[in-house]
N, C-alpha and C positions, 0 to 999 in steps of 0.2 A: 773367606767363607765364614759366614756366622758360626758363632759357637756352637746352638743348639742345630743346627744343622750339620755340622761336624759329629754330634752326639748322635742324632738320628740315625746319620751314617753306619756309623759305628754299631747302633746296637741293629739294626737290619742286616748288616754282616756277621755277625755274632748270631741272632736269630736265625740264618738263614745255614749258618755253617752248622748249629745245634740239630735242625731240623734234616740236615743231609744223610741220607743212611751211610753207618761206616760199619766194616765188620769187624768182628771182633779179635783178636787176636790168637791163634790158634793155642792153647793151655795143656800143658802136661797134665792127664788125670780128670781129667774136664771132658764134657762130651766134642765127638772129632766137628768139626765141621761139613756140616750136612753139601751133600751136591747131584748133579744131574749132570751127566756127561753122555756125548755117544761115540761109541766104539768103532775100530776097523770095520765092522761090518754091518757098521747103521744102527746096531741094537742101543738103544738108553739104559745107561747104568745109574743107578742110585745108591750110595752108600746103604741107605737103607732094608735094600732088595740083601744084604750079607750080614744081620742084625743075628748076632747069636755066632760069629767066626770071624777070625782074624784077619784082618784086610792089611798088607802093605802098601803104600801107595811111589812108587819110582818115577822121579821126572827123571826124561832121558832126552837126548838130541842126538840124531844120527851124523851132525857135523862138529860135534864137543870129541875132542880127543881122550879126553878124560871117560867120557863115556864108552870108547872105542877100547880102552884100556880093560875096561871092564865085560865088552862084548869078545872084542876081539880076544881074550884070552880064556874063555866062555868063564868067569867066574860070577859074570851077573846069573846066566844061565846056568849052574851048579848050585847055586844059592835059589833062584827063583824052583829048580827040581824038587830041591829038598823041602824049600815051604811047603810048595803044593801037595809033596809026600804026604804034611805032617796035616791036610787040610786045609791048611793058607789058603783065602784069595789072594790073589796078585795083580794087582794092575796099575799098568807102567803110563806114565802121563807125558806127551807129548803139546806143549807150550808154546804156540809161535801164531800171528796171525797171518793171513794169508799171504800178506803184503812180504813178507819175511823168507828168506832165500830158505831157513828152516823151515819152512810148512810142508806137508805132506797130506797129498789127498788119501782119504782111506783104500784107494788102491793100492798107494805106494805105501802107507803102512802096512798092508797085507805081506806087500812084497818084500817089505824090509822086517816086518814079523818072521817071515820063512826063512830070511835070507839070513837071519840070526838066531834061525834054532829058539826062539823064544818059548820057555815056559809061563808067561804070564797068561793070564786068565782072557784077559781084553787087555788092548792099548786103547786108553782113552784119548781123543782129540780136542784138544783146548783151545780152538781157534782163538776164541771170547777172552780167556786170560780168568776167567771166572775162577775155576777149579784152582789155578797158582793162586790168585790173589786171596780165596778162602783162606787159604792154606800158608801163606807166604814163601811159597816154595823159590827159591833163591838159584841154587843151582843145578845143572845136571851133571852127578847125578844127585837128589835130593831124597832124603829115605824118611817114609813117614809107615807107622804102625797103629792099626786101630784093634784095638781087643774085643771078644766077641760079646761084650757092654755096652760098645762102642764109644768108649775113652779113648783120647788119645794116647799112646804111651812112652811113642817115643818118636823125636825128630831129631834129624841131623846127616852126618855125613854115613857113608856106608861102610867104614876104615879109621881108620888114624894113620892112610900114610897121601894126603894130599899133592901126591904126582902124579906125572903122565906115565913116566917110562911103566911098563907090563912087570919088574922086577922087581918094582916097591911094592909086588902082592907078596912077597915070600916074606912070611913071617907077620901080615898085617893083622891086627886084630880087629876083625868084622865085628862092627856095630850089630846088625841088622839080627846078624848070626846069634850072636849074644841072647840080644833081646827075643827073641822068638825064642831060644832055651828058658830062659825065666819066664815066660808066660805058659810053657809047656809045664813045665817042672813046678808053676801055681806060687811063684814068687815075683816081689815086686820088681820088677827093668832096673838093673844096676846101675846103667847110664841112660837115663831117659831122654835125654840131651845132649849132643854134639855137635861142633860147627862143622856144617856141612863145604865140601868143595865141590870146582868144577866151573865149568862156561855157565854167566848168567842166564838165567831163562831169560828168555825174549819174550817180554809182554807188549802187548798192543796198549795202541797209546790211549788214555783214559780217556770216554764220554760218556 
């Protein structure tokens, strides 16, 4: 192949890949990343629509054991109580596309809403993979906090004790917990940042 043809090549892939939208990468202290989602019961949520109050955001999977650890011992459900006590939004993001043994029609999130005692506000559905990929939301369960500025303040895991067994909660120290006491109490997230655990989100495959 000719040189300057090789070169051509080159900068038309280069051109082409500058010109692609990419998002940005979700930033501690930076505004959260904007979204439009619709809920268990059809309604469209906007980050927006909670401008001026705390938003958590919970990827969950009703087939992550990890997540189950967390339902089944209600401690996700004692945690989402108490936000919402304190004013929290809460909404919990399910991540699968249809194709995906994890997808759930919002019937059956209604049903598995009930069926879990759920304090969340809405369960959003992410068929699209849109809301995780904003987000880079990695696993279930995934805990992300928006302050009522709408900065992000803090991502990561919901613990520091990365297992399954329901006995590694005695004694764990809640992320999530934490951070919502510093933002009440009007100090800055002492750990803003944690690697989150749990079963990968299952995202749809990119077009």
């Amino acid at each position: 192949m000719p040189v300057t043809l090789t070169r051509r090549l080159i900068l038309a892939v280069a051109l082409a890949a500058a010109a692609a939208p990419a998002l940005a990468a979700p930033q501690i202290n930076a505004p959260a990343p904007a979204f439009t989602a619709t809920d268990e019961t059809g309604r469209t949520r906007s980050l927006s629509d909670f401008r001026g109050k705390t938003v958590v955001l919970e990827w969950t999977s009703d087939a992550c054991p990890y997540s189950h650890k967390h339902y089944d011992s209600q401690n996700m459900q004692r945690l989402q109580a108490a936000a919402r006590k304190q004013g929290v939004v809460w909404l919990t993001v399910m991540t699968a596309p249809p194709t995906s043994a994890e997808f759930m029609t919002p019937a059956e999130v209604r049903r598995w809403k009930a069926k879990e005692h759920s304090h969340a506000n809405a369960v959003l559905i992410d068929s699209d993979g849109q809301l995780a990929r904003a987000y880079e939301a990695k696993t279930t369960p995934h805990m992300f906090i928006v302050d009522p500025a709408g900065r992000l303040v803090y991502m990561g895991g919901i613990d520091d004790r990365p297992y399954v067994d329901p006995e590694s909660l005695k004694g764990a120290h809640n992320y999530v917990a934490a951070a919502l006491a510093d933002l009440k109490a009007h100090r800055p997230v002492a750990q803003p940042v944690t690697r989150p655990y749990g079963c990968s989100v299952k995202y749809p495959p990119a077009g």
